[in-house]
Phi, psi and omega in degrees: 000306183288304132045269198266318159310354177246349159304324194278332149300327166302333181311144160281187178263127156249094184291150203260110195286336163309179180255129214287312197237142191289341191072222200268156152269164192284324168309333195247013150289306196284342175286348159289305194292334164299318174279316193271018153235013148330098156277123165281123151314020197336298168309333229212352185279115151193217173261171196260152154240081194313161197246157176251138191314341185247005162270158174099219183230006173307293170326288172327269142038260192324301196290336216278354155312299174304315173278335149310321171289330191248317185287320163326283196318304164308355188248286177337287177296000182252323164309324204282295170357299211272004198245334184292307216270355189264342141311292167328282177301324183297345176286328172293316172285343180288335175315314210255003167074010146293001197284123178076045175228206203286320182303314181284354188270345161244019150292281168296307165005271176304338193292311197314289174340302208291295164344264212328293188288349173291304226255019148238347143319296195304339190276308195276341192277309181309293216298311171288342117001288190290327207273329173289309200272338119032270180280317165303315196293308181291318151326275209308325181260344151285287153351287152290322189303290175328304172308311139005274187277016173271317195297302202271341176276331191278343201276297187309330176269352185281332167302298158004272193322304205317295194332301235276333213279317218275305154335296198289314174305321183298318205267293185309319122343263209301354170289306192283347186275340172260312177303310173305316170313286210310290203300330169299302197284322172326300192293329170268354159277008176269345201282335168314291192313284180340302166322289209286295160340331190273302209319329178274334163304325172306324187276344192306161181078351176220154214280096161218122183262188147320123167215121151227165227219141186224151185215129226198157145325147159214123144269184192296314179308299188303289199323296168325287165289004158280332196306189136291126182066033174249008143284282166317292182324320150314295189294342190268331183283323181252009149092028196262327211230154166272131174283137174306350170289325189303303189294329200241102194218132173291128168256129175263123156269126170282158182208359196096276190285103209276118202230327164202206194233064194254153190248116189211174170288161172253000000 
């Protein structure tokens, strides 16, 4: 077992050669490359400001469509009119042997009168006409305009949004594309540490104690005075103690007669 943990411990680092992040899809490259090619109306985005239909030449403007249309034909036809009767009388008066005299100058008068006054009904009814449909006509085109620059403002913040939205996803890729370098370069300055953590895990569980070794200098004296008898022996070595052969030596009296032994210190 321990063995096979320290081959495995022994092992190299084997960095993974692949791609660390999946990154962008090719759809949202191209919808990225699509949003950065948004022209924003940036310039042209703000508020509307209306204009008034009676300043100016506006009124005018506005009207003079209408009154070419509508009032001509009706000026016309009250002329042709007033041109009928005015035929219509003098035939009646040459019938009656009146043609040119004081009657028809009041005749045609009166056709000329009643003309005048058609044709200034016809003038203020055409013109306030022209001048309501005019003003509806301006109404309408301020409207649009207005709807118009509401329309170039939603647009423009909503490419905005698109952009920024679009950005943000993009930065968030590229966050995980960093964050994965880093967490790759961790594991491999950890690895050594890791290592040494399994190799210690391996010991966990088994009867090993603590042993420590102490170690000390010896020279030849301490050796010496270390021995058994390595003190005496000194002191025996320098004349200080007597070895019992020293202390204790027989002496013989000669007397002729060898009659006893005695033995003593000196």
């Amino acid at each position: 077992m321990l063995g096979k943990g320290q081959a495995l411990s022994n092992m190299p680092f084997t960095a993974y050669q692949g791609p660390l992040t999946a990154g962008q899809s090719d759809l949202q490259t191209q919808a990225y490359q699509g949003l950065g090619g948004l022209t924003t109306p940036t310039a042209q985005m703000g508020g509307f400001t209306p204009t008034s239909f009676t300043s100016g030449t506006t009124a005018q403007n506005y009207m003079s469509p209408f009154i070419t249309a509508s009032l001509e034909p009706q000026i016309a036809e009250a002329q042709r009119q007033a041109q009928i009767q005015q035929v219509q009388n003098a035939s009646r008066l040459g019938k009656a042997g009146a043609f040119g005299g004081g009657r028809q100058a009041i005749m045609d008068s009166e056709t000329q009168r009643n003309l005048a006054r058609t044709l200034k009904d016809i003038r203020n009814v055409g013109g306030q006409q022209a001048f309501t449909q005019g003003m509806n006509q301006f109404n309408i085109e301020q409207n649009r305009a207005q709807q118009a620059q509401n329309d170039l403002n939603t647009y423009g913040l909503q490419a905005l949004a698109a952009q920024q939205q679009g950005g943000a996803e993009q930065r968030a890729i590229e966050q995980q594309g960093v964050m994965a370098d880093i967490a790759q370069f961790t594991e491999e300055r950890d690895f050594p540490l890791r290592q040494t953590q399994f190799q210690q895990s391996l010991l966990k569980g088994l009867p090993i104690g603590a042993q420590s070794n102490e170690y000390a200098d010896t020279s030849a004296l301490s050796d010496f005075l270390g021995s058994a008898g390595g003190i005496l022996g000194l002191l025996q070595a320098l004349n200080i103690v007597k070895t019992p052969e020293q202390e204790f030596t027989p002496i013989t009296i000669n007397t002729g007669t060898p009659t006893s032994t005695n033995t003593g210190s000196v």
